[in-house]
C-alpha positions in Angstrom: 52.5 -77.1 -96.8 48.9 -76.7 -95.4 50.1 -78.2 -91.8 52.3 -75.2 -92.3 50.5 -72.8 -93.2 47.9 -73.6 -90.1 50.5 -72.6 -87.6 50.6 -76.8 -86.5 54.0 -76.2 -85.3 55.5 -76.4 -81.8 54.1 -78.1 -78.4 55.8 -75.9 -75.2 55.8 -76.8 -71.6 52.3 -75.4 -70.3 54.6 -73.9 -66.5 57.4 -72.2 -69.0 55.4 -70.7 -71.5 55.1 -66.7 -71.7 52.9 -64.0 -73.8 55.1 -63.2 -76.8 56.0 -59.1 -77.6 54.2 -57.4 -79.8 56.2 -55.3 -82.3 55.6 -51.8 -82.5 52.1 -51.0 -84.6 52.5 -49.9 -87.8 50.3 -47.3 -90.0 49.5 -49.8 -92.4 46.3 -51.0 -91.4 44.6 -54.7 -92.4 43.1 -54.7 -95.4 39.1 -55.1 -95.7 40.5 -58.4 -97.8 42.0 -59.6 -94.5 39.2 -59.1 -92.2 36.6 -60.7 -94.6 38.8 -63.7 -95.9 37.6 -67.1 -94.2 39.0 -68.1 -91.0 42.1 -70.1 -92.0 41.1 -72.2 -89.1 37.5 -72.8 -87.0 35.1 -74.4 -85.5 37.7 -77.4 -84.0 36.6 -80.2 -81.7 37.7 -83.5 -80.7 36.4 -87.0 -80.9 35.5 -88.7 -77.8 38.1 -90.8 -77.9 40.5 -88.3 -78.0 42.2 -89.9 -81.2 41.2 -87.6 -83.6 40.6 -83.6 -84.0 38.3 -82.1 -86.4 37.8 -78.4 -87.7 37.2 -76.3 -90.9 40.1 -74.8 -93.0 40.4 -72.4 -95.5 43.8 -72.1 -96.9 42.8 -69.9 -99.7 40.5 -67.6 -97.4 37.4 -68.2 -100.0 36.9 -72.5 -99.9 36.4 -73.9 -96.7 36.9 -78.0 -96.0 37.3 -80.2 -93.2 40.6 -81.4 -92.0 40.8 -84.1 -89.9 44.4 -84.6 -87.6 45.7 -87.4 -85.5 45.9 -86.1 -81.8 49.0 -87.8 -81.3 50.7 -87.1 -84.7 49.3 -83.0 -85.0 52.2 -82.6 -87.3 51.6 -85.2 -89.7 49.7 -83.8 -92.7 45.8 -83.6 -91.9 42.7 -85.7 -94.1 41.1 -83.0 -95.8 37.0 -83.6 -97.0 35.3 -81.3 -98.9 32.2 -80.7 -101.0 32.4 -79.8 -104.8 28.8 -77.9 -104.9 28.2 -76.9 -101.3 30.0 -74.7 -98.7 31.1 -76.3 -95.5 29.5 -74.4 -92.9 30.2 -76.2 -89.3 31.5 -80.0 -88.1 31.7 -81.6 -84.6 32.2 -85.2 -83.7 28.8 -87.1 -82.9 31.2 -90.4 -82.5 35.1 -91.7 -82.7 34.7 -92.3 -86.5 32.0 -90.3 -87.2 30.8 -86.6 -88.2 28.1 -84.3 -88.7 29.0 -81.8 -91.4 26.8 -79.1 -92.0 26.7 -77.9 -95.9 24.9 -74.8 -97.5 24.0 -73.8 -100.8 22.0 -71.1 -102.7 18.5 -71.9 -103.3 15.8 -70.5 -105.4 12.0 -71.3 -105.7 9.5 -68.9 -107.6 10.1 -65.8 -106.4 11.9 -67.1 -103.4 15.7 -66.9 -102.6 17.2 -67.7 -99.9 19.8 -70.4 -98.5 19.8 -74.2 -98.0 21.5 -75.6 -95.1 21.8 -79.6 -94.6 23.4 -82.0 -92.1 25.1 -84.7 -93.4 26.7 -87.9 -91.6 30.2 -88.8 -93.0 33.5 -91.2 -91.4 36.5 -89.8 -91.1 37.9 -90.6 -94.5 34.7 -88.8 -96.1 33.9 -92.1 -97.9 30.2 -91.9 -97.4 28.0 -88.8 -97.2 24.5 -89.7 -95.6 21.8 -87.0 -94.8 21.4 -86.9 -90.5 18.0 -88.5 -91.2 16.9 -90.8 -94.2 15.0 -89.3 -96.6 11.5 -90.2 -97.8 9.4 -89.1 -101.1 7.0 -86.6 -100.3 3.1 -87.4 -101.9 2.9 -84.1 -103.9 4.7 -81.3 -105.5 5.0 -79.6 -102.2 6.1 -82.1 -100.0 8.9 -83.1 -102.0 9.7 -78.9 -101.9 9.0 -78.8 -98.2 11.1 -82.2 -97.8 14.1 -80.6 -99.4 14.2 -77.3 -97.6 13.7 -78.9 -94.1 17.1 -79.8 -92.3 17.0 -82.4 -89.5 18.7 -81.3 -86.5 20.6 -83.4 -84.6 18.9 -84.4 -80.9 21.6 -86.0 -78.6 24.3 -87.7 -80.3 24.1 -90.5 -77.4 26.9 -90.6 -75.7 26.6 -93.7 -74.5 25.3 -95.6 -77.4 28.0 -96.6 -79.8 25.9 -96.7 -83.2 23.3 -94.6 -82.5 22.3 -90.8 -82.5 18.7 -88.9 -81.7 17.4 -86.8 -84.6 13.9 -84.6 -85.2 12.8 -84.7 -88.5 11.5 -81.1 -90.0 10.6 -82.2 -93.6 6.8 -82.1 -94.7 6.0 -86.2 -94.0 6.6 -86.6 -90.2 7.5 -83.1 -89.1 8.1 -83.3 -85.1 9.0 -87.1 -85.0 12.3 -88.0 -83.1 14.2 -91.1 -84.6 16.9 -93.3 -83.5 19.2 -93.5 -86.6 21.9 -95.6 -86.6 25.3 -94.3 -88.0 26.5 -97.6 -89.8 24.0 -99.4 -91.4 21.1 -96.1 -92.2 18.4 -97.4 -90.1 16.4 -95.1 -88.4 13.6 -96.0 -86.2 10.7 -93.5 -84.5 11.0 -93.1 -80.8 8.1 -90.8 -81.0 5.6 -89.3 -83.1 5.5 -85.5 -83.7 2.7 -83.5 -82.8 2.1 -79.2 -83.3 1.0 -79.4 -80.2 4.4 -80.0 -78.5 8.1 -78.7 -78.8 11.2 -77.8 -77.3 11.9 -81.5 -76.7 15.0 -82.0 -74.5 16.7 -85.5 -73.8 19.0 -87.1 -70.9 22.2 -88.2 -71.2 20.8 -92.1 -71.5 18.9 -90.7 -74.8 15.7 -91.1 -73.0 13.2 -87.6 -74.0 12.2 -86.4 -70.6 11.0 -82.9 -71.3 9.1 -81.3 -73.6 6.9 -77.6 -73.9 2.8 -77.1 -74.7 1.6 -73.9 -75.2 -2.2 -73.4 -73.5 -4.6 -70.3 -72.8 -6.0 -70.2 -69.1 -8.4 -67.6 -68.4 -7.6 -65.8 -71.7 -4.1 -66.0 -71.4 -1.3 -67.5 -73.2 1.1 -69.4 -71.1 4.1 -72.3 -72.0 3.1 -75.7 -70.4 7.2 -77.0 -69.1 6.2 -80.9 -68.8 8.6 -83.5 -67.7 8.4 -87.4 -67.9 8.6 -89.2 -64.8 11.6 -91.1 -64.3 9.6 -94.2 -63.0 6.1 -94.4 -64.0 7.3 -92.7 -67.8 4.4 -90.7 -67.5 4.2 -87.0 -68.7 3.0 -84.0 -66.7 3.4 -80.2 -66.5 5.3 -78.9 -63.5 6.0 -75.1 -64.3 3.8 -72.4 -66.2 5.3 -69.3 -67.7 2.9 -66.9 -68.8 3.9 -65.1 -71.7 2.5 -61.5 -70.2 5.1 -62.6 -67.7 8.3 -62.7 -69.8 10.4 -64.9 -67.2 10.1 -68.4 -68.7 11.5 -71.4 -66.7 13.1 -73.8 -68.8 14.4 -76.8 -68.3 18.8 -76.9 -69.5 20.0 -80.1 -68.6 19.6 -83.5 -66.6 22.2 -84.6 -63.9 23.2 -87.9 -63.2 20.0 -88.5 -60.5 17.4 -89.0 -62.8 14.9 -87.4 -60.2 16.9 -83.8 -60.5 16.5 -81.9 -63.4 18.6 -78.3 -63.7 16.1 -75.7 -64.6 17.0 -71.8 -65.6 14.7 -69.4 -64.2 14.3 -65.3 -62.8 13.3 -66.5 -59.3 11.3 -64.4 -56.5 11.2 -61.3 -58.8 15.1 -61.6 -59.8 16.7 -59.5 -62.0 19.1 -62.0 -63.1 18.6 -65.8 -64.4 19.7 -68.6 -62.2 20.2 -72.4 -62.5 18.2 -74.2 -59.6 17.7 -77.8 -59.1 14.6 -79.0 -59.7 13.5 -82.6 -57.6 10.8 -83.9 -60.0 8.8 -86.3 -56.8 9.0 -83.3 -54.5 8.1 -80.9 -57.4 9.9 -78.2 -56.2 12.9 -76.2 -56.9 15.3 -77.3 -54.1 18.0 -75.2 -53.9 20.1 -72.7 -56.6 23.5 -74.8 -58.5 24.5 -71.8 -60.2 24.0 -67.9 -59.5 26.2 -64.9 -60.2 25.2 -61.2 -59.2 26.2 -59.1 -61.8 24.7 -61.3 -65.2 22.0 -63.9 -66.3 23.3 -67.5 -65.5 23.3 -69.9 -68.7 23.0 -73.9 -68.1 24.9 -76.7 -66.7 27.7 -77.8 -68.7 27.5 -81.6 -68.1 29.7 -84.8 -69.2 28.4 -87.9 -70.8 26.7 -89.7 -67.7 24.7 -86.0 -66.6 27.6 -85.3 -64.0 28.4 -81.3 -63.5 31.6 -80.4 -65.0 30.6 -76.3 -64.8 28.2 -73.5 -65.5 28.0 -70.9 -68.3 26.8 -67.5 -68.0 27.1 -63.7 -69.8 29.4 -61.6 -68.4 31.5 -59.4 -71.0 31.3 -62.8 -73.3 30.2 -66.0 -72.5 32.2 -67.4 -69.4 32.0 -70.9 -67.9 32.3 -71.5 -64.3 34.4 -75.2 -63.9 33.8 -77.2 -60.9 35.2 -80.5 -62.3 38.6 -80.7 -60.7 40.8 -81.5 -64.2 38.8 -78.7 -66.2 39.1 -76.0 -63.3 42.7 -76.5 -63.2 43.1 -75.9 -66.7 41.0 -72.6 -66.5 43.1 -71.6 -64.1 46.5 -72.5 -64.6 45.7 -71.5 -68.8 45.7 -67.7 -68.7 48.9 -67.5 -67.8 50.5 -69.6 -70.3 49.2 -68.2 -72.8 50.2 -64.2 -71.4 46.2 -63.5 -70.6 46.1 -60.8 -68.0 42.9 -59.4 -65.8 41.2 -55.7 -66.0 38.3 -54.9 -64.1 35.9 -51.8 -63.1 33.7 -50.9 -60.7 30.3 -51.5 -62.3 27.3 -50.0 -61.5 24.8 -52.7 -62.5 21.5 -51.9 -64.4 19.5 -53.5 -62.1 20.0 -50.4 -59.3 22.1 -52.7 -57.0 24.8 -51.6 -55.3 28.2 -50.6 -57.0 30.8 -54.1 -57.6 34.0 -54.8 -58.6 34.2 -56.9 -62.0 36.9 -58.5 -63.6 37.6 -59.9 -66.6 40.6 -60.9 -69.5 42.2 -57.8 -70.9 42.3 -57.5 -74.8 42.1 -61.3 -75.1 40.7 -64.6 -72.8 41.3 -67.9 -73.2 37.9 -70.6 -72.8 37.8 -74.4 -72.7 36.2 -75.7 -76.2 36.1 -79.4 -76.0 37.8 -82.6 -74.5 38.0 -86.2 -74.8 36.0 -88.4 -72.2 38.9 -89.2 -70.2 39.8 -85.0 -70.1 44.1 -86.2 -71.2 43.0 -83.9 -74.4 41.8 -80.0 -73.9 40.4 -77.5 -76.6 41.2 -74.6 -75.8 40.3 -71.3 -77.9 41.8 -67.7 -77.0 40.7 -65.0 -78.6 39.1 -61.3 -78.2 38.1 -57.9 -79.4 42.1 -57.4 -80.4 42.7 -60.8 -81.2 41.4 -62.9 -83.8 40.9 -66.7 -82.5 43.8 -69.2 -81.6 43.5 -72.9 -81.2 45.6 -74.7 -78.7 45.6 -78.3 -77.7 46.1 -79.1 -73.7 47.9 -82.6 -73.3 48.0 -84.2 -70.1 47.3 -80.5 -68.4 50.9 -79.2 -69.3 52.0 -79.8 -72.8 50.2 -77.1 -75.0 50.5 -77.4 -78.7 49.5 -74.4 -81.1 47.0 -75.9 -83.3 46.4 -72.8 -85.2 45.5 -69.3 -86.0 42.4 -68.0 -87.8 44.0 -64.9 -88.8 47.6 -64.7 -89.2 47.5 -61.9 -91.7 46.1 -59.6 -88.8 48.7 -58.0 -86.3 46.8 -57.2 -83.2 48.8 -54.7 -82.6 47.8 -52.0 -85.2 43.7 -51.9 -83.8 43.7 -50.4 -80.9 42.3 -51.1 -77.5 38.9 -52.3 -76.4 36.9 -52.3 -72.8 33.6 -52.6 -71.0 32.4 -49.1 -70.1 29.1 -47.8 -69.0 27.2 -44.5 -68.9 24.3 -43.0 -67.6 21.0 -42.3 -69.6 19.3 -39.0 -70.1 16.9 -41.4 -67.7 19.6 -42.0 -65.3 19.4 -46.0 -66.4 23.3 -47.8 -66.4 23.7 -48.3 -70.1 27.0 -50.9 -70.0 28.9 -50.5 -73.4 31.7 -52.1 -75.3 34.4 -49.1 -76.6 36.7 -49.9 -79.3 39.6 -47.0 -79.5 42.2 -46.5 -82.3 45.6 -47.4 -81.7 47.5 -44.2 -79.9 50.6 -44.4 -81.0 49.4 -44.0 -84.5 46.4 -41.8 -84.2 47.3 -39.9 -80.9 44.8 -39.6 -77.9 41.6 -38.2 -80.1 39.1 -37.0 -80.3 38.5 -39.4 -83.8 35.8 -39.7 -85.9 33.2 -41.4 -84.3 31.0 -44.5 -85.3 27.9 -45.4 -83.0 27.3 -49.5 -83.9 24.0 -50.1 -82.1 23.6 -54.1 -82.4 20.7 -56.4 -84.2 18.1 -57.9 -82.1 16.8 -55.7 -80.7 16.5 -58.9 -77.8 20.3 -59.8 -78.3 23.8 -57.9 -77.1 27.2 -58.1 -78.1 30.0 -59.9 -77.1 33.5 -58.8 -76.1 35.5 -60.9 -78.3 36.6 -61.3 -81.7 34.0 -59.3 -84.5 34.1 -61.9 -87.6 32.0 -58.8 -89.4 35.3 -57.1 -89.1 33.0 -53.7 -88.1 34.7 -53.0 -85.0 38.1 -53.4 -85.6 38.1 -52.9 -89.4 37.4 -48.9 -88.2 39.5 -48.8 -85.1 42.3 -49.3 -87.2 41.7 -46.3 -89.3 41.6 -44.1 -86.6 38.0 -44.6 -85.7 36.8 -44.7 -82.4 33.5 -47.1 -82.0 31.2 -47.5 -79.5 28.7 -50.9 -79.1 25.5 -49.8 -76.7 23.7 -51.9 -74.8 21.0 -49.9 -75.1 17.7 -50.6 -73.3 15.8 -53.7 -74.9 19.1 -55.4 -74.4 19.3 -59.3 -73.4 22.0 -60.5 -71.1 22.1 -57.9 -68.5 19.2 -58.8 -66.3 15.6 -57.8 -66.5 15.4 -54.4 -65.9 17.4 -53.0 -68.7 15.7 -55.5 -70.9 12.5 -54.5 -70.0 13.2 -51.1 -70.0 13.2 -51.3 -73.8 9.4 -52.2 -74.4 8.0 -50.3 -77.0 10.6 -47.6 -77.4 11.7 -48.4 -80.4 13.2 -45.0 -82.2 12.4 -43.1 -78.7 14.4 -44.4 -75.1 16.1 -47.3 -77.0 17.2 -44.8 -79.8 17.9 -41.9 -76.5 20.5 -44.2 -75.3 21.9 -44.4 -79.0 22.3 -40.9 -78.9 23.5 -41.1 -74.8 26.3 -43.2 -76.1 27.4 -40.2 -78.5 27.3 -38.1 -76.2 29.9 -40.0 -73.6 32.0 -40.0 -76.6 32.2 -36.7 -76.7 32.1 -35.8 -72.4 35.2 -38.2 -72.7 37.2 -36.1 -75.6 37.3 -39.3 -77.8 34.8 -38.1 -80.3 34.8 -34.4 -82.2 30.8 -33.5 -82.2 30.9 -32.8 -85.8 32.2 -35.9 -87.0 29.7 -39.0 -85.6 28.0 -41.3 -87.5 25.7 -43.9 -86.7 25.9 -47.3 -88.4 23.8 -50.7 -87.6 22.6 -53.9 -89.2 18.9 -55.5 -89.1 17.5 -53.8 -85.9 20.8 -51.5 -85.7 19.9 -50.7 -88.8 16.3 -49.7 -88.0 18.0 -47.5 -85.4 20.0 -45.8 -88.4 16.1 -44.9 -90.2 15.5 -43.8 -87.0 19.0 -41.4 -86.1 18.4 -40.1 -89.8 15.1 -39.0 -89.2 14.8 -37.9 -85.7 14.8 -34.2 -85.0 18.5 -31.9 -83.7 20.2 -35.6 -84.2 24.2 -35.8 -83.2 25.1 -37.4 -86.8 26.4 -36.3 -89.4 25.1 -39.8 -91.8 24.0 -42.9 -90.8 24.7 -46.0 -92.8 21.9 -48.6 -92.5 21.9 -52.3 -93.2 19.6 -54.4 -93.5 17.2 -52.4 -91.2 13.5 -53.1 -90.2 11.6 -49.7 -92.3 8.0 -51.0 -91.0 7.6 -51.8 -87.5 3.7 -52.9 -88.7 5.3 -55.3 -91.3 7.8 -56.7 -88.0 4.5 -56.7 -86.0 3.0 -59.1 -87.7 5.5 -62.0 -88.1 4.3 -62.5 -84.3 0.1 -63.0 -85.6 0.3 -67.0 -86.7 1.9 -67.7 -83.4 -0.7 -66.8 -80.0 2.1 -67.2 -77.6 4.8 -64.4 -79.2 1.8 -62.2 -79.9 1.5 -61.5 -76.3 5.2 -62.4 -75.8 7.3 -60.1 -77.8 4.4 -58.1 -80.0 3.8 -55.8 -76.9 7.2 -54.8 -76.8 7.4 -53.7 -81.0 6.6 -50.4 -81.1 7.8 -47.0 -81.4 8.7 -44.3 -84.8 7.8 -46.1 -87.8 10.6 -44.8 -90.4 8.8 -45.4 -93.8 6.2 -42.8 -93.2 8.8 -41.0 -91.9 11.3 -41.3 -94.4 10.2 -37.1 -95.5 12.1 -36.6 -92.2 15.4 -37.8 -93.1 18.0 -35.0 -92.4 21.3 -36.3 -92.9 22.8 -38.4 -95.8 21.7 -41.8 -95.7 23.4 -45.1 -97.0 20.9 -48.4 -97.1 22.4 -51.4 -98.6 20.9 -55.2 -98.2 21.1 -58.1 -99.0 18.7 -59.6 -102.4 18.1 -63.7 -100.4 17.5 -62.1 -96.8 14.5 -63.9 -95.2 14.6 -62.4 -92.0 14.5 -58.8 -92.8 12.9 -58.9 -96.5 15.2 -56.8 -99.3 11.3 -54.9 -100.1 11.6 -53.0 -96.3 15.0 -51.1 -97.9 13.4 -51.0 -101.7 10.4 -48.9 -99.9 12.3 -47.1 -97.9 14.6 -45.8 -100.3 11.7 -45.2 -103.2 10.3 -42.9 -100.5 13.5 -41.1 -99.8 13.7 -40.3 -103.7 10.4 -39.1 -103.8 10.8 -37.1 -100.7 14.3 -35.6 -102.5 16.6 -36.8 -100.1 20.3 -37.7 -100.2 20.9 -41.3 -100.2 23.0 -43.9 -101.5 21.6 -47.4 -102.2 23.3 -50.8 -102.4 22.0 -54.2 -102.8 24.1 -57.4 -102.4 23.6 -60.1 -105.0 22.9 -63.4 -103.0 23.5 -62.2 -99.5 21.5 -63.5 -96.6 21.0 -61.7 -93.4 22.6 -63.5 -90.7 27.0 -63.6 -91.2 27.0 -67.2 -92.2 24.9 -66.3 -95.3 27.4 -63.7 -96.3 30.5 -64.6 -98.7 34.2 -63.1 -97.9 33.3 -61.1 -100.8 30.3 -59.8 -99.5 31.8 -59.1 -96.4 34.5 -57.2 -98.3 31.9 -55.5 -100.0 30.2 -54.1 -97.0 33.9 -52.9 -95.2 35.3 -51.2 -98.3 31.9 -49.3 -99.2 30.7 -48.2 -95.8 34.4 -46.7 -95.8 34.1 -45.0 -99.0 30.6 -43.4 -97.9 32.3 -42.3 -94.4 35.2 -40.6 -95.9 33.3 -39.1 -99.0 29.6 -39.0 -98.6 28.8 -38.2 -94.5 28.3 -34.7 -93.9 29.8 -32.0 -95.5 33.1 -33.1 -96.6 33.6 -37.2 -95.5 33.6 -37.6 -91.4 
């Protein structure tokens, strides 16, 4: 019954198959129970043998719990593993037989709350459960606490080794050391000692460590030290400097099969995008670019098990990969239409001032390589996108694709709308690109709709065009909302200029572009001007403090979660570290809402979560004490035992969030409900 219920049901001939018709949308939209429910399947990959496929399943929406199918039996009833005190969070195959599980659980110390994540090591009949690095007894009271809250992350799972994986210890006795643990027998033996004065420690595919990061002062200023290990004499040295006044750091993201080239990401000759180059360690120079695209920042190499190029990632509406590996680029190409993917594309106008291009890219859903075995007879394949919630699909043999699964069957893609990549001008006359999310037509007619402006978190991050698990996006659309994502100024992703652009201006050109992307809305009849709101999460929710309390705003409420209300508090996680205190400090600044909470002019909702460490539940406590004292409208929710980033939030806290920021929208924003 649960093969069933995972949709493990036919295989089709990759040449014959066809998109299927969608049936006519109904009113009835998903239910905040649907959107927030746990994917029924996620997070699949496939051992590197290509016997075995692994992912997380949650037939009941709430429990989530490995299964574990036979590539060439999919339809024979899967092994299921689970944990009886932990959540499973994530699972991916570090050898044929063997897994790395990642497990989470509420943890509380003092006055602290917050969540516990672990790795743990198990086979594929979940007969033994080992931690990713053996633990040792700490020598006081603290130790053993900082011990038990540090997770081990997982180095290289050599590829090449059969029994062995690298991991970096992060517990209190040995914090920095990399070990060589062995999978079978628990042994674990140090490569190499840790030391605070080192990090960002990268290996090659042989398991050897090769690069590693120092940060130094010269001449008064902070700059990272990028140091790579000779490949003959083993000897370390620095090779690049990137100054953190700079902001353009050259990193080294993978090592090819000549252990004399390294791949290094970069903004090169005053650049607006990133680009992968290869670097020739003996020459020590950056020989010639392996990777560049105009219109976004290139990513890394993608490379197999013996450091050979199979492809490049980089941003472009989502993620993308580039394949160049003759079995995988054949797939990309030949996939989209088998699975009834079509193309859209617009003339874009890129931030950086460069001249008008065409861009492409999958309409309503795209379709992406995931995994494979070594030999590449076995394909992941994932599609999925802002109207479709992800499918799983396994690629045998390049033609015979099998329907692994859906994450969402209780979600018909046809009832929420229609989503695209726009762009608008600034007040500035800056090329703000945009993601807009309209309501289905044939239900809610051509608009205008009530509005909702979703500025995202970050502010150093962007959205993607693809599935929202926060169900925010298309929870609204299919209400009749229309919603618009800004990539406002400050933005990461679409080169430096616009990301730049952003420094300081927090609450004043960031928070302009907010209010720009409003105002399209309305020049493009999809919003009416009296029925807007503005809602964000952790810095989109700073940007709600700041749309409530900015003068002649365009809102009628804004709805903030989780939100930053004291840029001086935000300031100063940067002081213990010297290089992100000349790094990212000097770009943190702008309206400070808590002093300015007097100011607020519209109704306001604030709700957070009570175990957030990243945006601390006080910032909303404050901010709210000083709206009641100021006499202002308000409503205030906190979330018993929610986090701050999604994987620290429950379906029922995710349900919670959907049905309530409804409630306030219809009843509470502006005179009337919005």
């Amino acid at each position: 019954m649960l093969l069933r219920n995972l949709g493990l049901l036919s295989s089709v001939t990759l040449a014959l198959m066809a998109a299927p018709a969608l049936a006519q949308a109904p009113a009835t939209a998903p239910t905040a129970h649907d959107f927030a429910r746990n994917a029924q399947i996620d997070d699949v990959s496939i051992s590197p043998d290509g016997k075995h496929i692994a992912g997380l399943v949650s037939p009941d929406g709430v429990t989530k719990v490995v299964a574990i199918w036979e590539t060439a039996n999919p339809d024979k009833a899967p092994t299921i593993l689970g944990a009886s005190k932990m959540q499973l969070m994530a699972v991916n195959f570090v050898k044929d037989d063997r897994l790395a599980v990642v497990a989470q659980q509420l943890w509380t110390y003092g006055s602290t709350k917050a969540h516990l994540q672990k790795v743990y090591i198990t086979d594929l009949q979940g007969s033994k459960w080992t931690s990713a690095l053996p633990e040792n007894r700490g020598k006081s009271d603290y130790e053993e606490l900082v011990q038990a809250v540090g997770n081990p992350s997982i180095l290289s799972r050599l590829p090449n080794d059969p029994k062995h994986i690298l991991v970096l210890n992060t517990g209190a006795n040995g914090a920095g050391d990399v070990y060589k643990v062995d999978l079978y027998d628990g042994g674990a033996d140090r490569v190499t000692r840790g030391s605070d004065r080192f990090g960002g420690l990268e290996a090659d595919h042989t398991g050897e460590l090769r690069a590693r990061q120092k940060v130094e002062v010269n001449n008064g200023n902070v700059y990272i030290g990028q140091q790579i290990r000779d490949p003959k004499t083993g000897e370390w040295s620095e090779h690049f400097r990137s100054y953190a006044k700079d902001r353009n750091l050259t990193t080294v993201v993978g090592f090819g099969d000549d252990p004399n080239i390294v791949y290094v990401n970069v903004r090169q000759n005053g650049a607006d995008k990133t680009g992968i180059y290869e670097y020739d360690i003996a020459q020590r120079k950056i020989i010639e670019p392996a990777f560049e695209i105009k219109l976004f920042d290139a990513g890394g190499p993608i490379l197999d098990d013996d450091g050979k190029v199979l492809g490049f990632s980089y941003g472009a509406d989502t993620g993308r990969d580039y394949w160049v590996d003759p079995v995988l680029a054949a797939a990309a190409k030949n996939l989209p239409t088998a699975l009834g993917v079509k193309p859209t594309s617009l003339q874009w106008t890129d931030p950086s001032g460069a001249a008008p291009a065409k861009f492409s890219y999958p309409d309503g859903a795209g379709v992406q390589i995931t995994d494979w075995s070594k030999d590449k007879k076995y394909i992941l394949v994932r599609k999925s996108g802002p109207n479709l919630p992800p499918e799983y699909y396994l690629l045998t043999d390049g033609t015979k694709l099998t329907l692994l699964g859906k994450s969402r069957p209780q979600i018909n893609p046809a009832v929420l709308g229609e989503s695209r990549l726009v762009q608008y001008a600034a007040r500035d006359g800056l090329m703000i690109p945009a993601f807009l999310h309209t309501p289905p037509k044939d239900v809610y007619g051509p608009g205008p709709y009530p509005a909702i402006v979703l500025p995202h978190g970050g502010p150093s991050a962007r959205d993607e065009l693809d599935w929202d698990v926060s169900g925010w996006t298309k929870y609204f659309t299919s209400r009749g909302y229309v919603v618009i994502q800004p990539q406002f100024r400050g933005s990461e992703g679409w080169g430096s200029r616009l990301a730049r652009a952003g420094d300081a201006q927090w609450g004043m050109a960031m928070q302009d572009d907010n209010d720009d992307a409003a105002k399209y809305l309305i020049d493009q009849k999809l919003a009416a001007p009296d029925r807007i709101a503005l809602f964000g999460y952790s810095y989109g929710g700073y940007a709600a403090f700041a749309a409530a309390i900015r003068p002649n705003g365009l809102y009628q409420c804004s709805i903030a979660g989780a939100g930053v209300a004291e840029i001086k508090r935000f300031q100063g996680e940067t002081y213990n570290d010297r290089f992100l205190r000349e790094y990212q400090r000097p770009t943190i600044d702008g309206l400070d809402p808590l002093p300015n909470a007097k100011n607020v002019s519209i109704p306001i909702f604030v709700y957070h979560g009570d175990r957030d460490q990243t945006v601390e539940v006080e910032e909303s406590r404050r901010f709210v004490g000083a709206l009641k004292a100021a006499g202002k409208t308000y409503k205030y929710l906190e979330i018993k035992d929610m986090g701050h980033q999604y994987n620290f939030m429950t379906p029922e806290m995710l349900e919670t969030q959907l049905v309530e920021i409804e409630k306030y929208l219809k009843t509470d924003c502006g005179p009337g409900g919005l």
